[in-house]
Legacy VTK file of the C-alpha trace (Angstrom):
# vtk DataFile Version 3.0
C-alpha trace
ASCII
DATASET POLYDATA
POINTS 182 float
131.797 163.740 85.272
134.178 164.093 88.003
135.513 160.751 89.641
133.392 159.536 93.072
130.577 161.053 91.690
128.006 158.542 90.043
124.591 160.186 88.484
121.297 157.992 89.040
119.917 156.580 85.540
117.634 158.772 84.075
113.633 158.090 84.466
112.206 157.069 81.695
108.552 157.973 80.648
106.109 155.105 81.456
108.366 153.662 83.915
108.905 153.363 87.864
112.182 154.323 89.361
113.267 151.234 89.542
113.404 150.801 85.824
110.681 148.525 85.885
106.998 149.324 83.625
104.290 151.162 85.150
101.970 147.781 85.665
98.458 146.902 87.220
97.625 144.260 89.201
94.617 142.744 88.879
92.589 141.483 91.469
90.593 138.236 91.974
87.272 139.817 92.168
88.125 142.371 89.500
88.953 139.108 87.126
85.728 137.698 87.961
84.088 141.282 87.572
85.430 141.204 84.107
84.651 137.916 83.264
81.096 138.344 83.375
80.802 141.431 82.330
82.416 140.708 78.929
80.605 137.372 78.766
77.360 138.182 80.930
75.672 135.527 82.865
78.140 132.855 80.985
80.784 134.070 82.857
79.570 132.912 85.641
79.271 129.598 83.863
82.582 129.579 82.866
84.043 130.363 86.232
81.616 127.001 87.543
83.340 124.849 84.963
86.981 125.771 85.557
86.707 125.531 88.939
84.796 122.047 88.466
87.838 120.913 86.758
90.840 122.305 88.430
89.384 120.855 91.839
89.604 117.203 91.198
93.368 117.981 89.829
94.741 119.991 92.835
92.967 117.208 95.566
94.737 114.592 93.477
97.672 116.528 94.050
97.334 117.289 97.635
96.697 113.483 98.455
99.856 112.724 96.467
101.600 115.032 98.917
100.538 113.729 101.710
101.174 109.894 100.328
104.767 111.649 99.704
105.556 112.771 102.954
104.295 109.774 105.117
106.726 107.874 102.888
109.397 110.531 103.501
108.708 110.309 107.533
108.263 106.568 107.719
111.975 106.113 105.544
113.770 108.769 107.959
112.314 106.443 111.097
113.762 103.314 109.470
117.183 104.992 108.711
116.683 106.490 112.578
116.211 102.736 113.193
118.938 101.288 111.513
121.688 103.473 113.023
120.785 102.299 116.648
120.659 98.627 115.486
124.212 99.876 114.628
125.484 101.044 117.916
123.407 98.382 119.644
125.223 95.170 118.718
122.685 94.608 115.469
119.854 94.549 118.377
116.358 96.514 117.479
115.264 98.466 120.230
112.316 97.326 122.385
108.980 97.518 121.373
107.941 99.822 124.188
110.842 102.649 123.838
111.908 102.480 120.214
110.499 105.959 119.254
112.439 107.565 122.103
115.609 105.131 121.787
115.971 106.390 118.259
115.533 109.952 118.468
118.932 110.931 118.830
118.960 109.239 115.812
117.526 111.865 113.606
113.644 109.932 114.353
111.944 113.247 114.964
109.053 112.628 112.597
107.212 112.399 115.896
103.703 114.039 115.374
103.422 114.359 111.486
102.224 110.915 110.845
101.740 108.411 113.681
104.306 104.980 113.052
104.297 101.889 114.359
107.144 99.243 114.820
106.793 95.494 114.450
105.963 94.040 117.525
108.183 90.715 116.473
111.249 92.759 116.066
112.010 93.899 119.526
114.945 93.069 121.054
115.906 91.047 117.543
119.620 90.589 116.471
118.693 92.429 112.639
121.984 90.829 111.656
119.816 87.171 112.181
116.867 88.438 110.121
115.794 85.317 107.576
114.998 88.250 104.619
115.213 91.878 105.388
114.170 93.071 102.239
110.987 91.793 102.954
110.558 91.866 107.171
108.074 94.951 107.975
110.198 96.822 110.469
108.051 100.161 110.813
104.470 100.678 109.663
101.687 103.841 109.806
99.628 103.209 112.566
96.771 105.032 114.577
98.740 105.882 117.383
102.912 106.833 117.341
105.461 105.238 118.408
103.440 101.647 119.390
104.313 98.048 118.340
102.443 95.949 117.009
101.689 94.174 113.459
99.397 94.035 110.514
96.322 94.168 112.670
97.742 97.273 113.788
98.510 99.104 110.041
96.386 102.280 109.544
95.564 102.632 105.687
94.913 106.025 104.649
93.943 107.029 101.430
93.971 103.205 100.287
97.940 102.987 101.239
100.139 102.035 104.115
103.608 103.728 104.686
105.860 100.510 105.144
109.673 100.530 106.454
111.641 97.360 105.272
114.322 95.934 108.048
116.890 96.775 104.924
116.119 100.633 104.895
113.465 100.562 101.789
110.385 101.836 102.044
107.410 101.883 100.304
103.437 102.587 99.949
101.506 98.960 100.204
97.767 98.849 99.212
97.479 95.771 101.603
99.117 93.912 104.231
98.468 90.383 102.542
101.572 89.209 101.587
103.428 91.330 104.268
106.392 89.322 106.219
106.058 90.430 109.924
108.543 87.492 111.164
111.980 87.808 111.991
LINES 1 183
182 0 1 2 3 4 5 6 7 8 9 10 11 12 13 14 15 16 17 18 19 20 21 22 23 24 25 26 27 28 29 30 31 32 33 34 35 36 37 38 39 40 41 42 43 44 45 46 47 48 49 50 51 52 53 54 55 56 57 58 59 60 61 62 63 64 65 66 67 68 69 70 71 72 73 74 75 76 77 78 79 80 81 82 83 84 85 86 87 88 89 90 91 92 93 94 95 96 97 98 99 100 101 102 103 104 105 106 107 108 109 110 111 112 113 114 115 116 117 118 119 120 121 122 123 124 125 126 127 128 129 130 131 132 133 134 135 136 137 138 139 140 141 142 143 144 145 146 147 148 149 150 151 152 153 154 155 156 157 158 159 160 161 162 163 164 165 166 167 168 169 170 171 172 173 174 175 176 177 178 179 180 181
């Protein structure tokens, strides 16, 4: 051909425009329509005992999530936390304002899961603390953006979300053991 002008492929039989194969889609209920048709009143049986399995599996999954993203909100709170101790002289915020104090901070996991600080931390040179890798600085809670300590940890699912005054975090099964003190 002449230059500037560009043909279009061809079409080929069986085949959409787009050079893609003529397909179905098959719907849910057509599936299912199938299903038992082919395997009569088993199918219906069948359908019962793959759901009965799959269900346990994806709720596992779905609490994992959630486990997941508590952790996820609680560690961007602490690092929210640890950048004001920063500009602050190594103080921790007090009790009373800390969730608003450390907003600008990048803290805006406000409203996904509710987080408490420790109470005994307020005001607190963090450069003083006795063992940061073990001092409770932030916590899952009942109600956001309280202080308090352990009497105050909300355990869902059998876990707590727990901030460590050195940045770590982690999921605890129990607050025995926990070191709320400076």
């Amino acid at each position: 051909g002449q230059s500037g002008n560009v043909e279009p492929p061809p079409v080929l039989p069986n085949s959409e425009p787009s050079g893609g194969p003529v397909g179905r889609t098959w719907s849910t209920g057509a599936v299912i329509a199938i299903v038992v048709g082919v395997c009569g009143c088993g199918g219906f049986a069948l359908l019962g005992i793959g759901g009965a399995i799959l269900f346990p599996v994806f709720s596992q999954a779905r609490k994992a999530a959630v486990r997941t993203n508590r952790l996820s909100d609680i560690k961007q709170s602490a690092i929210a936390m640890i950048l004001y101790t920063g500009d602050h002289e190594d103080r921790f915020p007090p009790t009373g304002s800390w969730r608003r104090l450390t907003e600008p901070y990048g803290n805006n996991a406000t409203g996904h899961f509710p987080t408490a600080m420790n109470a005994r931390l307020g005001g607190k040179d963090s450069a003083k603390l006795i063992d940061p890798v073990r001092t409770v600085m932030l916590f899952g809670s009942a109600v956001d953006g309280v202080a308090g300590g352990p009497e105050a940890m909300a355990f869902r699912e059998n876990v707590c979300a727990v901030a460590y005054a050195d940045g770590h975090a982690k999921n605890e099964r129990s607050a025995d053991g926990l070191r709320f003190a400076p």
